[in-house]
C-alpha positions in Angstrom: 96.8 82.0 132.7 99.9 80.2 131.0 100.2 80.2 127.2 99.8 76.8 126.6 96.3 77.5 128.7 94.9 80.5 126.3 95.9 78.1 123.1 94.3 75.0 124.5 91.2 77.4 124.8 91.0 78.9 121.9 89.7 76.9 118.8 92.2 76.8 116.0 90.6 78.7 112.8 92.5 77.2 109.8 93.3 79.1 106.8 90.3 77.9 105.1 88.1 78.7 107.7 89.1 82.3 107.6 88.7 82.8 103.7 85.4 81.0 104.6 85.0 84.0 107.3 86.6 86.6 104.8 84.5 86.0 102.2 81.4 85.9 104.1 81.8 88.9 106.0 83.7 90.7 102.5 81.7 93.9 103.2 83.0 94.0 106.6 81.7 93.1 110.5 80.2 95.5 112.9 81.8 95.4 116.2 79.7 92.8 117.6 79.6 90.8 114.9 83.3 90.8 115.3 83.2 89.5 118.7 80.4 87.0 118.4 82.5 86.0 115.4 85.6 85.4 118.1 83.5 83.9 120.2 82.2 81.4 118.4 85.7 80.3 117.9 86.5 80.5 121.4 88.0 83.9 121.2 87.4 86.3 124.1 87.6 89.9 122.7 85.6 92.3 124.4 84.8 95.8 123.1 87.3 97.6 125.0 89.8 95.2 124.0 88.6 95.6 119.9 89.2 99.5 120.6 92.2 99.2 122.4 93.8 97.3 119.5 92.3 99.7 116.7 94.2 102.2 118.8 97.0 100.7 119.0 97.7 100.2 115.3 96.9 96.6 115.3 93.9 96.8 113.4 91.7 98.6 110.9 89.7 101.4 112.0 86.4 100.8 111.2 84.7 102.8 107.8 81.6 104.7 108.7 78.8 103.6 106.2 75.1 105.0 106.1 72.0 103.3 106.5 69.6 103.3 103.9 66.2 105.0 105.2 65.4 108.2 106.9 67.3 108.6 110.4 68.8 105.5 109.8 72.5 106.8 110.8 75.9 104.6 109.7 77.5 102.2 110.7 80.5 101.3 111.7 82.3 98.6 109.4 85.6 96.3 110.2 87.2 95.1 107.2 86.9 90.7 107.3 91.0 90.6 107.5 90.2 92.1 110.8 89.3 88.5 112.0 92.5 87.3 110.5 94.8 89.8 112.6 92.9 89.0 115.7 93.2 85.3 115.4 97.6 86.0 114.7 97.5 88.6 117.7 95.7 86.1 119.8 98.3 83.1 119.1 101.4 85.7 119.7 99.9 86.6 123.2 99.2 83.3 123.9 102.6 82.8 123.3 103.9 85.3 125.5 104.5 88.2 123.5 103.5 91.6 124.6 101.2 94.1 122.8 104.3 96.0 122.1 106.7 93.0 120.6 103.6 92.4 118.6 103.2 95.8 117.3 106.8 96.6 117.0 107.7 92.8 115.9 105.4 91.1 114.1 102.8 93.4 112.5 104.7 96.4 111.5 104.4 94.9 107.6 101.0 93.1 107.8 99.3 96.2 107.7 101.6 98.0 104.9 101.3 94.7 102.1 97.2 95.1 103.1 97.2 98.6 102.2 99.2 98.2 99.2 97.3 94.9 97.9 93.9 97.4 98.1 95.7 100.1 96.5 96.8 97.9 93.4 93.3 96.8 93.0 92.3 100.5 93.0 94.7 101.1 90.2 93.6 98.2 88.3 89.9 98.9 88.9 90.8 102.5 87.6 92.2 101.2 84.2 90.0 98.2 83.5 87.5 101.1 83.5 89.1 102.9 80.8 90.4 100.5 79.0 86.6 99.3 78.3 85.7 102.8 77.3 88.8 102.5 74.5 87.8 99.5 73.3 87.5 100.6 69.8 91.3 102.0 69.9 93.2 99.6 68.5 96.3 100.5 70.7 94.4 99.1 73.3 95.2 95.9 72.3 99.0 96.1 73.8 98.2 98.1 76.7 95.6 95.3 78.2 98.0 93.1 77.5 100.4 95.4 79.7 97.8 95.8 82.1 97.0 92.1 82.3 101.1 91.1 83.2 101.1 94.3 85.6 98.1 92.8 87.1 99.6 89.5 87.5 102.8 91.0 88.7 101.0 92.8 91.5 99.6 89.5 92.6 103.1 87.7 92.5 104.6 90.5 94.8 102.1 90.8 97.4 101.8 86.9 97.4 106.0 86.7 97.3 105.4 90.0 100.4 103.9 88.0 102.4 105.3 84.9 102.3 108.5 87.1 103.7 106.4 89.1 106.3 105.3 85.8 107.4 108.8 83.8 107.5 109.9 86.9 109.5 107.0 86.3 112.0 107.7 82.5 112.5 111.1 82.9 112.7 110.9 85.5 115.2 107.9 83.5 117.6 110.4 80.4 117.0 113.2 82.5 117.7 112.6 85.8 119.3 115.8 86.4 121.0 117.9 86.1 117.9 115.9 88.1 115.7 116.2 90.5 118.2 119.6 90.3 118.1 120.2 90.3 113.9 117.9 93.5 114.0 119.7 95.2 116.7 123.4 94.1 115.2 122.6 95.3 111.7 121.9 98.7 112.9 
């Protein structure tokens, strides 16, 4: 099937449609919920395919989490960005690039500013936590106010993070050849 085939297929999912999808799936999609959620957007991932990208590196692994009730067992849970990768992996396929040039090209940062973004909002979970159990110390006072422009700082970063990772990516699906080239000439 041609490129211009695969997009004509698939149903574009705009920005706001996936924060609609993030935040309705924010505790995470099962496998199939994953595809049917693909699906429905005209999507064709298949469960071998969903493995073979988790593999891969280019997405999440799933979190185990347990059932509540006896013999219940877990489940397995895909963060929501995992719709949000799929739908940028699907749109570089369809136009043309391999699973490799994906991997190697495009989402070698995606995955990295993710990881850090959750990380930040561990930290400031962590101290929002103390900080309310000082509240009566009066140096607290300065430190929230530190906290509060960290916080804010984080934010800008990611925010100014990926805007980069994702100039890099258009660039290089406008362009690949060249970027190509500018990596392997500033080596």
């Amino acid at each position: 099937m041609q490129a211009m085939d695969v997009q004509a297929i698939m149903s574009p999912i705009d920005d706001g449609t996936l924060a609609n999808l993030e935040q309705q799936y924010a505790s995470g999609l099962t496998s199939c919920e994953l595809i049917d959620v693909c699906g429905s957007h005209g999507i064709q991932l298949s469960e071998a395919t969903l493995r073979k990208y988790v593999q891969l590196g280019l997405l999440p692994r799933s979190v185990r989490v347990g059932r509540k009730g006896k013999h219940k067992g877990s489940l397995g849970l895909y963060p929501a960005r995992a719709i949000r990768q799929l739908v940028r992996i699907k749109e570089m396929m369809a136009k043309s690039y391999t699973i490799e040039e994906i991997r190697r090209d495009f989402l070698f940062m995606r995955t990295d500013i993710e990881q850090l973004e959750e990380t930040l909002g561990c930290i400031f979970q962590a101290l929002t936590k103390v900080l309310k159990q000082r509240r009566q110390d009066t140096s607290t006072v300065v430190v929230v106010r530190e906290v509060n422009q960290a916080r804010k700082q984080s934010r800008e970063l990611v925010t100014q993070l990926s805007s980069i990772e994702s100039r890099l990516t258009t660039r290089a699906s406008v362009a690949p050849v060249s970027v190509g080239f500018a990596r392997a000439s500033a080596s």
